[in-house]
N, C-alpha and C positions, 0 to 999 in steps of 0.2 A: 553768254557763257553760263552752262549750269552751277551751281553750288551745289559743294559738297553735302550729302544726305546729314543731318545732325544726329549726335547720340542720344538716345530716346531710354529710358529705364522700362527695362524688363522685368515683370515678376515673374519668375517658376509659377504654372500651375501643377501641372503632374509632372512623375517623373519616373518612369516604367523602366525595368528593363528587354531587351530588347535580344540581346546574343550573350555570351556568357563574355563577352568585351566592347560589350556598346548599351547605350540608351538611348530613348527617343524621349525627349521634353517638349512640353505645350510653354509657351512663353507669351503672359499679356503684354500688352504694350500700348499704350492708351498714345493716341495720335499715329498710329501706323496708317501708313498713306494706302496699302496695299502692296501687293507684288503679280509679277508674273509668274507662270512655271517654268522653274530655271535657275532664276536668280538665287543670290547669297546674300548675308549679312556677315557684318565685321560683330564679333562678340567682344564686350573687353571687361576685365578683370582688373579691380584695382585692391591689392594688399593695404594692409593695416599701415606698411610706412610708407604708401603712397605707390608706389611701385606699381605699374600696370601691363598686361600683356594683352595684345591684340590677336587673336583667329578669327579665321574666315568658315563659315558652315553653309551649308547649301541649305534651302529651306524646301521641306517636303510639302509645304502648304503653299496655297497663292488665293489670291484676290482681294477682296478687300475686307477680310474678319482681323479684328486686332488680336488673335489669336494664332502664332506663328508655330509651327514643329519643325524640330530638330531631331537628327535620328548621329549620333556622336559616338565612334568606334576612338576607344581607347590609345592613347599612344605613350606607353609605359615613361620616357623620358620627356614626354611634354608639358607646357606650364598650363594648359587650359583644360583638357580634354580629361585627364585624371582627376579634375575638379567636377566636370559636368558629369562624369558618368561614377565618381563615388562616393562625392562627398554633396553635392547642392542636393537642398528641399525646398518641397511646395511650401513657397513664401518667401524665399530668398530672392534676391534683387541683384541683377545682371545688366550690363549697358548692351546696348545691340544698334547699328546705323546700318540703315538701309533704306528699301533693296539696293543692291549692287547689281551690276552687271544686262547688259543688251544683248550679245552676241550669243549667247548658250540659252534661248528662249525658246520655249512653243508658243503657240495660241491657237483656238479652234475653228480660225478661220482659213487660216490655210490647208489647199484641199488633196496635195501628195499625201504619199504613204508615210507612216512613221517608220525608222526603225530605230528602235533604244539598245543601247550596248554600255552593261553596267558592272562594274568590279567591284567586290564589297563591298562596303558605305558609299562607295559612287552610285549606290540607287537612288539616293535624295532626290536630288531634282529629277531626277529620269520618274520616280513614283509621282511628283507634283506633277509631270506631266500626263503621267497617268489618268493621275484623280480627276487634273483637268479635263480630259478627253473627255472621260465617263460620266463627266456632268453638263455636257453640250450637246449638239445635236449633230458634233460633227460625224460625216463617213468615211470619214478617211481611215484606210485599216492604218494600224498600230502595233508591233512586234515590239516583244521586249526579250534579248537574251541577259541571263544573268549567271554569273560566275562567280562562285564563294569557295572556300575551301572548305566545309561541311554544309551539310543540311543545317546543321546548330548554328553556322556563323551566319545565316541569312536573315536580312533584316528585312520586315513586313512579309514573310513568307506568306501567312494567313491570307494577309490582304490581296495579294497579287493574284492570288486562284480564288478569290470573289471578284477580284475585277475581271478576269478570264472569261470572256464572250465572244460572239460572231466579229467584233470592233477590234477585238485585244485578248492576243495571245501571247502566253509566257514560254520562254525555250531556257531550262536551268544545265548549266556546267559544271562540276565538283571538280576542283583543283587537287583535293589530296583523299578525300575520302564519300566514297559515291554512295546513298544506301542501298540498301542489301537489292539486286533486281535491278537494279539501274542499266538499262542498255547501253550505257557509253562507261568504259574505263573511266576512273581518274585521272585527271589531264588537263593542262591550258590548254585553252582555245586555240585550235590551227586552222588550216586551211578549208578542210574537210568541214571542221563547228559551220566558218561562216558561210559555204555554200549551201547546208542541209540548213542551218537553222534562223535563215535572218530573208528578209524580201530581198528578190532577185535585185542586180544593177540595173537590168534591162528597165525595170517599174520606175525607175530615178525618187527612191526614198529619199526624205532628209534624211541624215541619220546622225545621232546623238551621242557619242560616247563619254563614259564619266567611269574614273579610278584612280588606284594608282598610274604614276609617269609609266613607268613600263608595260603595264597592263595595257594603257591606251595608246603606246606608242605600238604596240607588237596589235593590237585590235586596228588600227589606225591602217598600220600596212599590209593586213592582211586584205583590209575591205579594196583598198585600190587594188591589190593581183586580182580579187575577185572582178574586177571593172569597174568598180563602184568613182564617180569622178571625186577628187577632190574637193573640189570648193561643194560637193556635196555633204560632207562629213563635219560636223561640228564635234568639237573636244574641247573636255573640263576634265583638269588632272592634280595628283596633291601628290605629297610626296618628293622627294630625294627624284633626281635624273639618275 
């Protein structure tokens, strides 16, 4: 029987922002065992009269650097997230236990297609598995579609079109407002997104989906109309059902 991962002390190193409602943090952590791309950590906060609250974040980083990143979208009534993205600095000190989680992982040994399917802040792990790719030898192509509701609400836009190569390509979706020239209207993903813009079923991708419940549940059942099998599609989801 494994034991539960212990709470480990986290310093802030940097602390950027990232969307006009999220940040991405660098967190030391001296004794971090490493991670996969995929995995999460439990954050927890403890108040001055002792009071503590536990969230879970997806880590955009993996392997074995004691330097962990967080990419943390806002959640106006929450007890964590408005701490992370307005008030902590480089040098404040966070608990963090991990990695969590087996089932929502990559690795670059496995030699099918990818495909990544990411809704707002659900790119976290879907980018850790990016970066992973981009730093192996793997051939396995890699798609990524992503759906934000601006160009301003996308987090690692930058990064995503320098990792953009013959290995890995990105296909973007605007939910409410498309820039100026955009060939596709504003709009959730339907039917039409996942046939034009994700690897055929026929190829038998893993595929990855990360967001909100809804997002991934309505991504979720579109890929199976497409053919895509079930037990092919892995899902990480936050949010209210």
């Amino acid at each position: 029987m494994t034991s539960a991962p212990l709470w480990l002390v986290a310093e802030v190193v940097t602390a950027r922002s990232a969307t006009p409602h999220g940040r991405v943090l660098e967190l030391r952590v001296d004794g971090w065992p490493g991670n996969l791309a995929g995995q999460h950590v439990d954050v927890r906060l403890t108040a001055e009269d002792g009071y503590q609250a536990v969230r879970s974040y997806s880590l955009a980083s993996s392997g074995g650097a004691d330097v962990l990143e967080l990419a943390v979208d806002e959640i106006p009534d929450g007890e964590v997230s408005p701490y992370l993205v307005e008030d902590v600095l480089p040098g404040d000190q966070l608990e963090v236990r991990g990695p969590i989680g087996a089932y929502f992982v990559w690795t670059p040994d496995r030699p099918e297609p990818v495909q990544l399917i990411a809704g707002g802040s659900g790119i976290v792990p879907l980018l850790a598995m990016a970066r992973a790719h981009a730093r192996s030898n793997s051939t396995a192509p890699m798609r990524m579609l992503y759906s934000v509701r601006s160009a301003n609400d996308a987090f690692y836009a930058d990064e995503l079109t320098e990792l953009a190569d013959d290995r890995f390509t990105v296909d973007w979706v605007y939910t409410r407002s498309a820039p100026d020239g955009w060939p596709r209207p504003a709009g959730r993903i339907d039917a039409a997104t996942i046939v034009a813009n994700t690897i055929p079923a026929a190829d038998r991708p893993a595929v990855y989906v990360c967001g909100p419940t809804s997002f991934v549940e309505a991504a979720a059942d579109l890929l199976v109309t497409a053919g895509h099998s079930p037990d092919r599609i892995r899902t990480e989801r936050f949010g209210g059902a």
